[in-house]
C-alpha positions in Angstrom: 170.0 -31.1 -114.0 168.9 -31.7 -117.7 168.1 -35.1 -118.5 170.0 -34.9 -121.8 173.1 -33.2 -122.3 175.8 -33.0 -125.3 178.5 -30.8 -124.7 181.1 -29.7 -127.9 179.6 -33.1 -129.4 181.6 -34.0 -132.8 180.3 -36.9 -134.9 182.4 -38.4 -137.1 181.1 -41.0 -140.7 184.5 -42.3 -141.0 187.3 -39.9 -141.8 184.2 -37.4 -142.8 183.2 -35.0 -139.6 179.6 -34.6 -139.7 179.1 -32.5 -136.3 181.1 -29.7 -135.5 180.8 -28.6 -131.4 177.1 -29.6 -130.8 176.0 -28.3 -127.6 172.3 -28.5 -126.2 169.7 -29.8 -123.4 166.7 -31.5 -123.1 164.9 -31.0 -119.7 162.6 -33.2 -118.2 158.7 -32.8 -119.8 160.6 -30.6 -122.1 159.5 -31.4 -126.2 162.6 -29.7 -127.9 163.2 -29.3 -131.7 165.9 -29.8 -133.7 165.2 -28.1 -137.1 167.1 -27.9 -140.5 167.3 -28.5 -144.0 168.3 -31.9 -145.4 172.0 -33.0 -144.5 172.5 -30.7 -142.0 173.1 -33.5 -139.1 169.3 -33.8 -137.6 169.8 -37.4 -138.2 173.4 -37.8 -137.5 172.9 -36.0 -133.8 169.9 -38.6 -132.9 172.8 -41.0 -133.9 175.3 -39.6 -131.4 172.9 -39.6 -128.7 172.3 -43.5 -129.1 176.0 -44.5 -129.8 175.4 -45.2 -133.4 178.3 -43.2 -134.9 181.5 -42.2 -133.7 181.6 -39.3 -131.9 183.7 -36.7 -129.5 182.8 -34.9 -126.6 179.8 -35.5 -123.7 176.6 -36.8 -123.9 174.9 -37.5 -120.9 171.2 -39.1 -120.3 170.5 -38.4 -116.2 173.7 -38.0 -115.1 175.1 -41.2 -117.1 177.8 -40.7 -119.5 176.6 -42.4 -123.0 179.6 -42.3 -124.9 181.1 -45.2 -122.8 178.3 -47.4 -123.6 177.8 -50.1 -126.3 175.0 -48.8 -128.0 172.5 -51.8 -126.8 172.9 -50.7 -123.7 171.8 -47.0 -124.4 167.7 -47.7 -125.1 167.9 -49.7 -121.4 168.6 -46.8 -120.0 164.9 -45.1 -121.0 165.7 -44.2 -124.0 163.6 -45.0 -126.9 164.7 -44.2 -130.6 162.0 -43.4 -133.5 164.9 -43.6 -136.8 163.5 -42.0 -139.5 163.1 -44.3 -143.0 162.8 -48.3 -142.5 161.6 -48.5 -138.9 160.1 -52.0 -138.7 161.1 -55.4 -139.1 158.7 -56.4 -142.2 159.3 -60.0 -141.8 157.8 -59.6 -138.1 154.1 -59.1 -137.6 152.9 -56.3 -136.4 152.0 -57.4 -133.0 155.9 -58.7 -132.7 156.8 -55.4 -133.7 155.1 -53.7 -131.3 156.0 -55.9 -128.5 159.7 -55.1 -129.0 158.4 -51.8 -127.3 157.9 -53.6 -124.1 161.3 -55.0 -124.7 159.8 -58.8 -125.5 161.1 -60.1 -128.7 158.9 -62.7 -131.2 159.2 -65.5 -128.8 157.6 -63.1 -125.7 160.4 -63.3 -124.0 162.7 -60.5 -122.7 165.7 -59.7 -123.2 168.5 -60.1 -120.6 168.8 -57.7 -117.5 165.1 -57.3 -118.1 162.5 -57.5 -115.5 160.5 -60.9 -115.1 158.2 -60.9 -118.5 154.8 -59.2 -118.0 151.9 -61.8 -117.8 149.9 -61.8 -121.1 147.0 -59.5 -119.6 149.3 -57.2 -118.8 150.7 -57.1 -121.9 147.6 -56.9 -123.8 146.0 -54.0 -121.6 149.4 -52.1 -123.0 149.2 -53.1 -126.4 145.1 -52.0 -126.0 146.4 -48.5 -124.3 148.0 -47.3 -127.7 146.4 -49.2 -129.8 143.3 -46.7 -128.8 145.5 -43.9 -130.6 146.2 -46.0 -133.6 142.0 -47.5 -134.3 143.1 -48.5 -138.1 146.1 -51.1 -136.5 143.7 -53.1 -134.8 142.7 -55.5 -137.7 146.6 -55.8 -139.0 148.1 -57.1 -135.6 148.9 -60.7 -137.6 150.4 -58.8 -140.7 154.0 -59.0 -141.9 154.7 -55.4 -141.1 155.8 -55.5 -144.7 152.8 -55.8 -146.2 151.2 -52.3 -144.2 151.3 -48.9 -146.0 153.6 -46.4 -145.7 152.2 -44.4 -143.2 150.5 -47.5 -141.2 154.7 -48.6 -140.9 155.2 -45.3 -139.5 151.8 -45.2 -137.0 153.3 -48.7 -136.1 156.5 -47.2 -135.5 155.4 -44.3 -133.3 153.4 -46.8 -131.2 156.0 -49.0 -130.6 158.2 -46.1 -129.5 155.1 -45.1 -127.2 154.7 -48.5 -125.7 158.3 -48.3 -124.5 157.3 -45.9 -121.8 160.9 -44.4 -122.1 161.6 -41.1 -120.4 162.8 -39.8 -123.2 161.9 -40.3 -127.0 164.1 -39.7 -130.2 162.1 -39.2 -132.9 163.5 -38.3 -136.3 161.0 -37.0 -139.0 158.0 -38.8 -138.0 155.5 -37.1 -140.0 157.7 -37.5 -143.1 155.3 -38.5 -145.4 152.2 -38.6 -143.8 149.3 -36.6 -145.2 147.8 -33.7 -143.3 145.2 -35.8 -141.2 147.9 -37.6 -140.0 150.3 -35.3 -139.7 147.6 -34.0 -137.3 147.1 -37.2 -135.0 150.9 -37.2 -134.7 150.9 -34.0 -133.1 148.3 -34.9 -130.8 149.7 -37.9 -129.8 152.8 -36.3 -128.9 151.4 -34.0 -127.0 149.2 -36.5 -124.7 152.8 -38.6 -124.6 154.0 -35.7 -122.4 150.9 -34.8 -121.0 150.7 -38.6 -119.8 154.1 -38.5 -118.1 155.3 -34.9 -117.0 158.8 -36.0 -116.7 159.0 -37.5 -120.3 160.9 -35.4 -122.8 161.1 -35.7 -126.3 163.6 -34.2 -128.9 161.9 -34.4 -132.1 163.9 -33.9 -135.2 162.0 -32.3 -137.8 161.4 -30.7 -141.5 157.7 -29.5 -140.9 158.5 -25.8 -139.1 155.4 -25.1 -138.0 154.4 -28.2 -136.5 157.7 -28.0 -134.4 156.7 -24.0 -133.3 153.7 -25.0 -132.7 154.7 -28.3 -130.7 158.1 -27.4 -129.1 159.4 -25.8 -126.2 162.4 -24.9 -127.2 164.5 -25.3 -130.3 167.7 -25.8 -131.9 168.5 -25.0 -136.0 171.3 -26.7 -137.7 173.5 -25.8 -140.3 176.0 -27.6 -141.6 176.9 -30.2 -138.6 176.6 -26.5 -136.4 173.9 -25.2 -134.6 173.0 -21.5 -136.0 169.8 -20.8 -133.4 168.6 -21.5 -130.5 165.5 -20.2 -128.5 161.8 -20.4 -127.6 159.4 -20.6 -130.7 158.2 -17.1 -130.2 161.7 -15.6 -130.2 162.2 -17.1 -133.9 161.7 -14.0 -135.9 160.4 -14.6 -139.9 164.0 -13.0 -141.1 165.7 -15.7 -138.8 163.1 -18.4 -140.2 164.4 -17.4 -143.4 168.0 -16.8 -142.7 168.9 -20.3 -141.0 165.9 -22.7 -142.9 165.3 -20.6 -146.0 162.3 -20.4 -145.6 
C-alpha cells in the first residue's frame, strides 16, 4: 500500500477550481517530484494534501482518509509540511522555531495528545543532530528569526521540517532562492533524510529540473491544475522536457 494516495483530487480557491482529477502515489522511502511551471498547482496540491484548501476526491496518508480531518490534525499524523515563501515565525527565535519541529511550542511545552515533553537533553541532542547539517545556525539560536537572511530562514526551515522526524515531508520549492552552494547542501541533506529512515518519503515540489532528475524517484509534471507526465527520471525524454516545462 502507498503511503500517500490522491485519487481524482479537485482543489477548489473559492468558486475558482485550481485541480482538475489529480491522481498520484508516494511509496514509502520513495523521494517523488512534482514539477511545473509557475501556477500550475505544485503549491495548491501540497495544500490539498494538508487540508488547507477545499478539495474533492481521496487523499489518503497510510490508509487514513485526510479529507475528513481538520487540518491540525493532518501534521500529527507524520506529516511534516516545508510551505514555500514565509516559513518562520520572525517574532520567534530561532531556537523556538526549531523546537516547533519537535512539536514543543515557545513555552517547551507540547501540544495536546502529544507524548510526555522530552527532557531538555533529549532535546538538545536533537536540536545538535541537525544542527550538524546547518554549522552557520549555531551562533543565531537566540535570534528573532526575522532578523536571519533569506536563505538562513529557509536552512531554518528545512531543519525544522527535519527535526520533525515525520514519515513523510512536503516540501515546496526549497531551494527557491538559494545560490548554487546551497542549492547543493539541500540536495544532500535530502538525500541522507531518506537514507537515515528507509521508510521516509518525501514529495518535493520543485522549479529546478535537474535537481529533481537527479534527486527523484519518480515524477509527476503539471499543467494547468492537470498532470501531463508521469514516470521515472530516465524515461523523460528532452522533447517531453520541452513539451510539458518548456524547457
Amino acid at each position: 500500500m502507498a503511503l500517500l494516495e490522491l485519487d481524482r483530487v479537485e482543489a477548489f480557491y473559492g468558486r475558482s477550481q485550481a485541480l482538475w482529477g489529480i491522481t498520484l502515489e508516494v511509496e514509502p522511502g520513495e523521494v517523488v517530484g512534482l514539477l511545473g511551471r509557475n501556477g500550475m498547482g505544485k503549491t495548491t496540491t501540497l495544500k490539498a494534501i494538508m487540508g488547507l484548501v477545499r478539495t474533492r476526491g481521496r487523499i489518503a496518508f497510510a490508509g487514513e482518509e485526510l479529507t475528513r480531518l481538520p487540518a491540525y490534525k493532518i501534521p500529527r499524523l507524520g506529516i511534516a509540511y516545508l510551505p514555500q515563501g514565509e516559513r518562520l515565525f520572525p517574532q520567534l527565535t530561532l531556537r523556538e522555531n526549531l523546537l516547533l519541529g519537535l512539536g514543543l511550542g515557545p513555552n517547551r511545552r507540547r501540544g495536546r495528545r502529544r507524548v510526555k515533553p522530552d527532557s531538555d537533553s533529549d532535546i538538545d541532542i536533537d536540536l545538535d543532530e541537525v544542527l550538524q547539517h546547518f554549522p552557520q545556525l549555531r551562533g543565531r539560536l537566540d535570534q528573532p528569526a526575522g532578523t536571519l537572511s533569506g536563505g538562513e530562514q529557509q536552512m531554518a526551515a528545512l531543519a525544522r521540517a527535519l527535526l520533525a522526524r515525520a514519515r513523510l515531508l512536503l516540501l515546496d520549492e526549497p531551494t527557491e532562492g538559494l545560490m548554487p552552494s546551497l542549492v547543493r547542501k539541500v540536495s544532500e541533506l535530502l538525500r541522507e533524510a531518506k537514507a537515515e529512515d528507509e521508510g521516509r518519503a518525501i514529495l518535493l515540489a520543485e522549479q529546478r529540473v535537474e535537481l529533481a532528475l537527479e534527486l527523484c524517484d519518480r515524477i509527476y509534471i503539471l499543467e494547468r491544475g492537470r498532470l501531463s507526465w508521469s514516470g521515472r527520471p530516465g524515461e523523460l525524454t528532452p522533447e517531453e522536457l520541452q513539451a510539458h516545462m518548456g524547457l
